[in-house]
C-alpha positions as CSV (number, residue, x, y, z in Angstrom):
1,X,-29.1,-8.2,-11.0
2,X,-27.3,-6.1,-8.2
3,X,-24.8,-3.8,-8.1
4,X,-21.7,-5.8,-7.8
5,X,-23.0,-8.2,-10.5
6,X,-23.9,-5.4,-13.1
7,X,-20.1,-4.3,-12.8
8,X,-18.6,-7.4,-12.5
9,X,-20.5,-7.9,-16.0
10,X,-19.0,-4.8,-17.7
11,X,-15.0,-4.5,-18.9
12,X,-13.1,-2.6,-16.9
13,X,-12.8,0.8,-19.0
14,X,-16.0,0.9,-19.3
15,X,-17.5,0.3,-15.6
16,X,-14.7,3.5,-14.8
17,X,-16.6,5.1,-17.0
18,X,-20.3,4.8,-16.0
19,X,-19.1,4.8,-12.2
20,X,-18.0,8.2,-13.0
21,X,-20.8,9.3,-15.6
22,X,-23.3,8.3,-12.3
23,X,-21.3,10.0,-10.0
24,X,-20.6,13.4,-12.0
25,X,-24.7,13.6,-13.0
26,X,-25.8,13.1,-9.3
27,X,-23.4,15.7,-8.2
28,X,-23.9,18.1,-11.1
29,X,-27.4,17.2,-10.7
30,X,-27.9,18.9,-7.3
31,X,-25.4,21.4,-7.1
32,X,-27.2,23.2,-10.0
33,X,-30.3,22.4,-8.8
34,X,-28.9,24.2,-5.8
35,X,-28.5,27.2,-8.3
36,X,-31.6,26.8,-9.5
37,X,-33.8,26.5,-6.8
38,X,-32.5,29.4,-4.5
39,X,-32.7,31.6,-7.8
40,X,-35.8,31.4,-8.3
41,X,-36.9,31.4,-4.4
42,X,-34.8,34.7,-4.8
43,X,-36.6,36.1,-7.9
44,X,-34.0,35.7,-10.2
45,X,-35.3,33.6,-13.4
46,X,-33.3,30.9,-14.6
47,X,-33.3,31.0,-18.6
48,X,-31.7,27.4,-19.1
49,X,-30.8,24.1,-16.8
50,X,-28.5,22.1,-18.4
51,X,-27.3,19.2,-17.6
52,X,-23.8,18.6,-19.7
53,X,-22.2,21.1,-22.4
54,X,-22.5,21.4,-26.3
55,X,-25.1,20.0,-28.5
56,X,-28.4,19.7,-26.6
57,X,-29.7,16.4,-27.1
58,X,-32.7,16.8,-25.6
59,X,-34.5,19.6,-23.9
60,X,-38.1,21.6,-22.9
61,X,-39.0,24.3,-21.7
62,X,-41.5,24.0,-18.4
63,X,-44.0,26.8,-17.8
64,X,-42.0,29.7,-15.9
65,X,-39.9,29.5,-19.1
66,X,-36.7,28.0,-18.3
67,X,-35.3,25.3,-20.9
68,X,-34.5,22.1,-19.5
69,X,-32.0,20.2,-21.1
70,X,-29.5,17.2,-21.5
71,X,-26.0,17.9,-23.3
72,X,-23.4,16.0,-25.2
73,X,-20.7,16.6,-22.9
74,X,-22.1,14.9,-19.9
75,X,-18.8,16.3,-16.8
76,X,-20.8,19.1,-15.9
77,X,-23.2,21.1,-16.1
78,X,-24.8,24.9,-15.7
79,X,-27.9,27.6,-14.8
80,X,-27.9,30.2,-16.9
81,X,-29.7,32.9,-15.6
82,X,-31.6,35.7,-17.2
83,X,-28.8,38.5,-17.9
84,X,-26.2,35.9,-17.9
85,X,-23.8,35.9,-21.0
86,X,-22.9,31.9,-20.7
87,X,-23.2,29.3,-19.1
88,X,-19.3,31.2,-16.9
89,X,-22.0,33.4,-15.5
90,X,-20.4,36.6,-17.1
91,X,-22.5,39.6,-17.4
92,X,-24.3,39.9,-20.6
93,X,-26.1,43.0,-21.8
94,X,-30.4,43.4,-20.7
95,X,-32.5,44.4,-22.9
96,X,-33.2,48.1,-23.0
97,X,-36.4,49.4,-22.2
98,X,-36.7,46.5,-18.6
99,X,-39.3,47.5,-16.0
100,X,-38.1,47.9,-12.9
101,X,-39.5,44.7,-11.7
102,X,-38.0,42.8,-15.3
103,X,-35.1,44.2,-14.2
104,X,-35.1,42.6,-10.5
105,X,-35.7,39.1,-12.1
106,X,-32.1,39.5,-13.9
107,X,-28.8,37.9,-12.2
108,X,-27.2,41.7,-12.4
109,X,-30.4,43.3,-11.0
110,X,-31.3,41.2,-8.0
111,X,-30.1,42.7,-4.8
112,X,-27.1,41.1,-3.7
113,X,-28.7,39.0,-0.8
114,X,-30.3,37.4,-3.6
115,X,-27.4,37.0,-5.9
116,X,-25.1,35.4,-3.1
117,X,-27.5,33.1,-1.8
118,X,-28.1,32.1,-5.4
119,X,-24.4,31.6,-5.9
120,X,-23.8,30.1,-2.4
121,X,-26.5,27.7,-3.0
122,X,-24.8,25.3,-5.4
123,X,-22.0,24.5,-3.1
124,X,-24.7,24.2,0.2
125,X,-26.5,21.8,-1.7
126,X,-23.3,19.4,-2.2
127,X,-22.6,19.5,1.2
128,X,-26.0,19.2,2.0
129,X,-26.1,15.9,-0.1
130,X,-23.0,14.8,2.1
131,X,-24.7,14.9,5.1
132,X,-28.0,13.4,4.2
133,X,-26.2,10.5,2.4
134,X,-23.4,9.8,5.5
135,X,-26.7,10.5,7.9
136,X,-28.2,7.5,5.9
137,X,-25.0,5.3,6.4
138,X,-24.6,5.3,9.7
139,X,-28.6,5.1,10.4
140,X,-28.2,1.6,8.1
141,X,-24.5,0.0,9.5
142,X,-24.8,1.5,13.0
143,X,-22.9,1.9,16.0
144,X,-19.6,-0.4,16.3
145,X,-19.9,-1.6,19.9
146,X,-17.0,-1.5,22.3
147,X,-18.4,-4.7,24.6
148,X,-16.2,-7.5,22.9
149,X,-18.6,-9.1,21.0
150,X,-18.0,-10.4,17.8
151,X,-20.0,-9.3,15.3
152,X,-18.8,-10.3,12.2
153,X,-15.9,-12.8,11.1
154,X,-13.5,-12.3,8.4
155,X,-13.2,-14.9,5.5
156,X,-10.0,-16.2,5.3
157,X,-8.0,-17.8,2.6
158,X,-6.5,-20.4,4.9
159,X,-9.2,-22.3,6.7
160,X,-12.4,-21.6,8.3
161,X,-12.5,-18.8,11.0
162,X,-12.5,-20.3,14.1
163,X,-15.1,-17.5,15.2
164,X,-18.8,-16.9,15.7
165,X,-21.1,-14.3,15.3
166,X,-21.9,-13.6,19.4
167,X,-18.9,-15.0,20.0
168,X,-17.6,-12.6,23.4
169,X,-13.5,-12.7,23.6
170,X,-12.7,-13.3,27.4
171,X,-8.8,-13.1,27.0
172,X,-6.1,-13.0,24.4
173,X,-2.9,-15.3,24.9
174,X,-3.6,-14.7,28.6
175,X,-4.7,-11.3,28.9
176,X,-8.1,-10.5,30.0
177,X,-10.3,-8.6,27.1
178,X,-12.7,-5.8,28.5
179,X,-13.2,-4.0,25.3
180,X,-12.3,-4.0,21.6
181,X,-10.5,-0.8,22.1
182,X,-8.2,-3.1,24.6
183,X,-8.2,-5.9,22.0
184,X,-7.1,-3.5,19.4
185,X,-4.1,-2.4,21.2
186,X,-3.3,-5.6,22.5
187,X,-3.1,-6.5,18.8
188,X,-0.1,-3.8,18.2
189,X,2.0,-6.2,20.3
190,X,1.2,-9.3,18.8
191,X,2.1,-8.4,15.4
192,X,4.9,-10.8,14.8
193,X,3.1,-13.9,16.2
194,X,0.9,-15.9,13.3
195,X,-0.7,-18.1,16.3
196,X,-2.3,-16.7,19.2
197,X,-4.8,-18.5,22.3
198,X,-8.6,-17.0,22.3
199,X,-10.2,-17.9,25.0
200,X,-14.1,-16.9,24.1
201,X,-17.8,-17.6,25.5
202,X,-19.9,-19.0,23.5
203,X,-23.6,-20.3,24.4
204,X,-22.9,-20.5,28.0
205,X,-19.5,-22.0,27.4
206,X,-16.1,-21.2,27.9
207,X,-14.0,-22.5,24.8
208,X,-10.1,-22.2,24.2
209,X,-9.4,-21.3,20.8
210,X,-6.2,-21.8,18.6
211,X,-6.2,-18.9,16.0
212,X,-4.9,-16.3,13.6
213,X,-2.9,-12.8,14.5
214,X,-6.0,-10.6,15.4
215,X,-4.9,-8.2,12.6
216,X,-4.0,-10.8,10.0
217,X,-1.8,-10.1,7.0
218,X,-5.2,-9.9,4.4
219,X,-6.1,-7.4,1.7
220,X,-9.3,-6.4,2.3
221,X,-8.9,-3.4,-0.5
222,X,-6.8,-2.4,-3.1
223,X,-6.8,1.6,-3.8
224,X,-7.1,2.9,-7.2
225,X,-3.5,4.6,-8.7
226,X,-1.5,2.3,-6.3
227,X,1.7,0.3,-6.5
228,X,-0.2,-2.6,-5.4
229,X,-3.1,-2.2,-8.2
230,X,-0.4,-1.8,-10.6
231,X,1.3,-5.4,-9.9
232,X,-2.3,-7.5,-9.5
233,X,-2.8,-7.2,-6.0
234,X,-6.6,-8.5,-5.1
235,X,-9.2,-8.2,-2.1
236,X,-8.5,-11.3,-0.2
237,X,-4.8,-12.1,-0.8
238,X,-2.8,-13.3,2.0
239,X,0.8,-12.1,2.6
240,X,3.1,-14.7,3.4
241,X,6.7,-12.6,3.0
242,X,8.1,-9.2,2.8
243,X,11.5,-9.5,0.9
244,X,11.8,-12.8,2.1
245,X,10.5,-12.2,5.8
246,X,7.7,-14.6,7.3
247,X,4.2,-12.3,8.0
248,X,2.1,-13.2,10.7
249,X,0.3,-9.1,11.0
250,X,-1.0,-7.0,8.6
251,X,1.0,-4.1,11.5
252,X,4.5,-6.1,10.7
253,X,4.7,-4.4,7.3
254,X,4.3,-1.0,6.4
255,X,7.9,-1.0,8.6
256,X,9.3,-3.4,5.6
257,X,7.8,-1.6,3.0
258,X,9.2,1.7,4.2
259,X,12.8,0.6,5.0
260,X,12.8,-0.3,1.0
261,X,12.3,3.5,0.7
262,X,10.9,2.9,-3.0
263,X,13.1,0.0,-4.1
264,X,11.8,-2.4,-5.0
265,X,10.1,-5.0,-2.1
266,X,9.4,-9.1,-3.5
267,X,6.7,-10.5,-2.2
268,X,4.9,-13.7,-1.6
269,X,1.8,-14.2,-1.1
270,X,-1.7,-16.6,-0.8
271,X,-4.4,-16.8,-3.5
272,X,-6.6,-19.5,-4.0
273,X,-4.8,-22.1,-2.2
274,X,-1.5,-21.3,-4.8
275,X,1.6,-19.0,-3.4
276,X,1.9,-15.8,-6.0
277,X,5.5,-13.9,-6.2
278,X,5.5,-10.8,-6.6
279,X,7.4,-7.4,-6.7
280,X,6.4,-4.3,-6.6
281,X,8.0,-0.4,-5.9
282,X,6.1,1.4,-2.8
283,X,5.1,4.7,-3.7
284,X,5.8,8.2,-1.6
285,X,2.9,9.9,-0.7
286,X,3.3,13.2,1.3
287,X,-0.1,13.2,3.3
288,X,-1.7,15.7,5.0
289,X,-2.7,15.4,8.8
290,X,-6.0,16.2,10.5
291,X,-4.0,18.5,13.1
292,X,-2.1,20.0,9.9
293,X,1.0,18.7,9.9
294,X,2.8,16.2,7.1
295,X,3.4,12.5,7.3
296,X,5.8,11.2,4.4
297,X,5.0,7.7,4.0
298,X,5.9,4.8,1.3
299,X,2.7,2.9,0.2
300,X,1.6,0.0,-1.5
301,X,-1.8,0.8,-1.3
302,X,-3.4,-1.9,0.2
303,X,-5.7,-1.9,3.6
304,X,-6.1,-4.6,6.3
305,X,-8.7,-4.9,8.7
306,X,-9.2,-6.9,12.4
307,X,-10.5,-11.0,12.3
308,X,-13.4,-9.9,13.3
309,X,-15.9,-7.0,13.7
310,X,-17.3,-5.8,16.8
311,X,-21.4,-6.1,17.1
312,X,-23.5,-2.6,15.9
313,X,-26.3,-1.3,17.3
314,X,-29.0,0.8,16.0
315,X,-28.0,4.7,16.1
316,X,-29.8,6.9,17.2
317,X,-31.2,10.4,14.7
318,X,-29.2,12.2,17.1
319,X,-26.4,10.2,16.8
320,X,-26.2,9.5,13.2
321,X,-26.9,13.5,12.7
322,X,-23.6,14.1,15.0
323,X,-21.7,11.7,13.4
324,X,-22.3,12.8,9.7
325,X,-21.7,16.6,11.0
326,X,-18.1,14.9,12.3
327,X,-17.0,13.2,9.6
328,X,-17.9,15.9,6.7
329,X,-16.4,18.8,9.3
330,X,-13.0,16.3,9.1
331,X,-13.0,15.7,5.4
332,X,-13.4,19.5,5.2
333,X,-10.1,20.5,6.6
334,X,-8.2,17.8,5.3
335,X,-9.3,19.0,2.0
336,X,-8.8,22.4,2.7
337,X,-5.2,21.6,4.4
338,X,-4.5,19.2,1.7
339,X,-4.4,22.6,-1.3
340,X,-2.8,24.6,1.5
341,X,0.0,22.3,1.2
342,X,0.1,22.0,-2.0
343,X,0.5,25.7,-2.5
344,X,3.1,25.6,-0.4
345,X,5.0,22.9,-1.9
346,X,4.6,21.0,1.5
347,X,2.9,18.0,-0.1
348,X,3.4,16.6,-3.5
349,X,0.6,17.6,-6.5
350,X,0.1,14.1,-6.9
351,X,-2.7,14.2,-4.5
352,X,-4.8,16.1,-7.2
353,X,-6.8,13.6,-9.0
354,X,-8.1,14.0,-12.6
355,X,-11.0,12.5,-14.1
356,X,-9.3,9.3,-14.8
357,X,-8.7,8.8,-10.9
358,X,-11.8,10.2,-10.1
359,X,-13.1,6.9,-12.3
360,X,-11.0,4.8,-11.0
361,X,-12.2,5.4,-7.2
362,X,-15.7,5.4,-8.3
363,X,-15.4,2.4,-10.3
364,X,-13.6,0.4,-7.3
365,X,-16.2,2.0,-4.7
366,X,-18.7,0.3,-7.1
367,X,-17.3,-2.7,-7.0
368,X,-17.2,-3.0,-3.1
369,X,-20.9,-2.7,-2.9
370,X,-23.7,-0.4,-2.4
371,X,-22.9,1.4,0.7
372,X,-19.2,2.2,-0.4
373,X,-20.5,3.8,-3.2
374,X,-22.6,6.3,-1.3
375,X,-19.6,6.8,0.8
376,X,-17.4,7.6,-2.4
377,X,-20.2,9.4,-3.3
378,X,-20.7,11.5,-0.2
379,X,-17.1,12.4,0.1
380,X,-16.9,13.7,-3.7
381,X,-19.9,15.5,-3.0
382,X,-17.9,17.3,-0.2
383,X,-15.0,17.7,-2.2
384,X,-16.1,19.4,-5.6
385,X,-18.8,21.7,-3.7
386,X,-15.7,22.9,-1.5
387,X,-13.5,23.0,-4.7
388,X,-16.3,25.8,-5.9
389,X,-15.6,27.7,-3.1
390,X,-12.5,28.2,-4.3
391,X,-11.9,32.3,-4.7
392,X,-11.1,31.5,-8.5
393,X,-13.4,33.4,-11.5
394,X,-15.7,31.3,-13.0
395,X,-16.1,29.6,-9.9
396,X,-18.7,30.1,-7.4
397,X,-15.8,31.7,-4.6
398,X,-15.1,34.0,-7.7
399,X,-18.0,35.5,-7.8
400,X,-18.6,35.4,-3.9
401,X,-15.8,37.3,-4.0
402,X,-17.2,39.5,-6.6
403,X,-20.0,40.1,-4.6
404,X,-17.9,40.7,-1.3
405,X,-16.3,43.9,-3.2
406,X,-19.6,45.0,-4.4
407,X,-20.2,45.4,-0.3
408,X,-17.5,46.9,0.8
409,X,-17.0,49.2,-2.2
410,X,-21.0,49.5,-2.5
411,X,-20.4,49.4,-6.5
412,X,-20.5,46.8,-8.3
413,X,-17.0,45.6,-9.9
414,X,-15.9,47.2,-13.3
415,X,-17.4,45.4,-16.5
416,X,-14.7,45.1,-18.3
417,X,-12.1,44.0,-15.2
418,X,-14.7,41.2,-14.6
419,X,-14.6,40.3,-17.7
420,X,-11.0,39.6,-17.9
421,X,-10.4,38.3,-14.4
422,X,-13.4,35.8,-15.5
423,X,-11.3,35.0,-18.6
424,X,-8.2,34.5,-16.5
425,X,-10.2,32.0,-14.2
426,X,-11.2,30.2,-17.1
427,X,-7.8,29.5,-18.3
428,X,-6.5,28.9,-14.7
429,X,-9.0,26.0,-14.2
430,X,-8.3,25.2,-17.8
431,X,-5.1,24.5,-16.5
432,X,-5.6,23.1,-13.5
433,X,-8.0,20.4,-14.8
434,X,-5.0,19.2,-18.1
435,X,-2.8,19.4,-15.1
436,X,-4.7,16.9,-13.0
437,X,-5.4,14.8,-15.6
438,X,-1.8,14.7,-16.4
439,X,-1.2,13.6,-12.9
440,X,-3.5,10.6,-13.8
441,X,-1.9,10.1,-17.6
442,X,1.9,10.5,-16.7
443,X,3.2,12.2,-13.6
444,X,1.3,9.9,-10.7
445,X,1.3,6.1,-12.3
């Protein structure tokens, strides 16, 4: 049994919630590993690995002495290290009567090199799982081709594609086609026209073809926490109105959608050979930019894609190396922009997701297949190593932050202020996590 077959066998609940227990464990999994690892490169001896919190429910110890162990509370997970207090990281009191050299294999007697690259490590290692896993993507799909050669056709709901694999698109209604950039723009004017004249070689012939708007009016995904998940919207329906305007292109109606500016917008559309109405209220969603500016938008939530898809060719290491470095270096700022603008009250908090979100996107990643899993897995990778870096106690950017003070100061930070400040940090991330997960409960729906 595959993937998509083992979910499509589970209830819905409950595939939300192993799509999230196997993302949280391989996350958890290596950043603490990260932890772990560096530690003990570093000298500093790790007392416990745990995977979850509470109630061990299973454990050993290996031969350097640290306990291994699985936990009942499986979101999350921790290294303690010798001279830790909990699994927070405070300072607990050593022993009296440590050796200089016991002493150097304790968190709070390391040198600071070695504590920071201990603490850095956990985050490094997330990102580091980003790369390797988008490096593994793009090694497998390839490199889209910009020659206009059809690669793949899209199934649709009214008929057979009129297309072929190796199929190369010589003109468009009358316009010559040199690339699939050009047929991609030459799309954006066709919009409004549900018929349009191919002319394509195929096998040494040159064949006219009567077909569907280049960007037709499917849904090729539904996202998770959307108006259109909310009212039954499905991968491969077919819009046929708008509030009772004819669709021919997928481009034709995020214009509709946002001149409703949240009322309510009736649709109509094509599902298994029957016509489905519909209504449903878009949502606002204040969205961050890559060049960090705001786009207001109302959204169903829905996503189209192009009849058909160019042909791939293998990429190169150097290639596929470039373009994971790319796309993690993007998702980066637009996370980092993203809490910027939330700080600021620039964008609204409902772009926090809690863990029932979090589920949700894993679970419909999980449905899509294998390799958009990894993707969704990648890109939470990314996201809660660079949450760590956040400069909050308790978190690793606390104590980076801990340890930048110990540099400039060249003492280390007061016992009992750390202790507090790491006491605040717990109950601001207390907060922060009830507050997401209120997004997901009540605010956000």
């Amino acid at each position: 049994m595959d993937l998509t077959s083992l979910v499509q066998a589970l209830g819905g609940g409950v595939q939300a919630v192993i799509a999230l227990l196997v993302v949280i464990v391989i996350i958890v999994t290596v950043h603490e590993f990260g932890h772990y690892i560096v530690g003990r490169w570093c000298g500093i001896h790790a007392e416990v690995f745990s995977l979850g919190f509470g109630r061990p429910l299973w454990s050993r110890i290996d031969k350097r002495g640290t306990r291994w162990q699985v936990a009942a509370l499986p979101f999350g997970g921790y290294v303690r290290f010798l001279g830790d207090a909990d699994a927070a990281s405070r300072p607990g009191a050593l022993p009296s009567g440590l050796s200089a050299e016991e002493r150097r294999h304790t968190m709070q007697g390391a040198p600071l090199w070695a504590r920071a690259a201990t603490v850095l490590a956990g985050p490094a290692f997330n990102v580091a799982l980003t790369l390797i896993l988008s490096f593994g993507l793009i090694l497998h799909s390839g490199v889209a081709q910009d020659d206009p050669v059809i690669g793949g056709v899209t199934a649709m709901p009214t008929g057979p594609n009129p297309f072929q694999p190796g199929d190369r698109i010589l003109s468009l209604n009358g316009r010559e086609i040199t690339s699939f950039k050009q047929l991609g723009d030459l799309a954006d004017t066709l919009k409004d026209q549900p018929q349009v004249t191919y002319v394509v070689q195929r096998g040494g012939q040159t064949l006219t073809l009567p077909g569907p708007n280049p960007r037709p009016p499917l849904v090729t995904a539904v996202y998770p926490k959307s108006a259109a998940e909310a009212a039954g919207l499905q991968k491969g329906d077919l819009f046929l109105t708008v509030n009772g305007q004819s669709i021919a292109g997928f481009d034709q109606m995020p214009p509709l959608v946002s001149a409703s500016e949240g009322k309510p917008v009736a649709l109509s559309i094509l599902r298994d050979g029957k016509t489905l109405n519909l209504s449903l209220s878009p949502t606002r969603l204040d969205l961050p930019k890559a060049d960090g500016t705001i786009e207001s938008k109302w959204l169903i939530g829905v996503s189209g894609q192009m009849l058909f898809d160019p042909e791939v060719r293998s990429a190169t290491l150097t290639e596929a190396a470039g373009q994971a470095f790319e796309q993690s270096w993007l998702t980066a700022k637009l996370n980092f922009n993203a809490v910027a603008q939330m700080l600021r009250g620039a964008i609204s908090t409902c772009n926090m997701a809690g863990p029932i979100g979090m589920a949700k996107a894993a679970s419909a990643a999980m449905k899509s297949g294998l390799e958009s899993f990894i993707g969704t897995l990648a890109f939470m990778s990314l996201t809660i190593g660079l949450a760590n870096l956040l400069p909050i106690p308790v978190l690793d950017g606390g104590h980076l932050v801990f340890f930048l003070y110990e540099a400039v100061a060249r003492r280390a930070p007061n016992v009992r202020a750390l202790q507090i400040l790491m006491t605040v940090g717990f109950a601001l991330l207390l907060s922060l996590m009830l507050f997401a997960f209120s997004n997901d409960l009540f605010l956000c729906r």
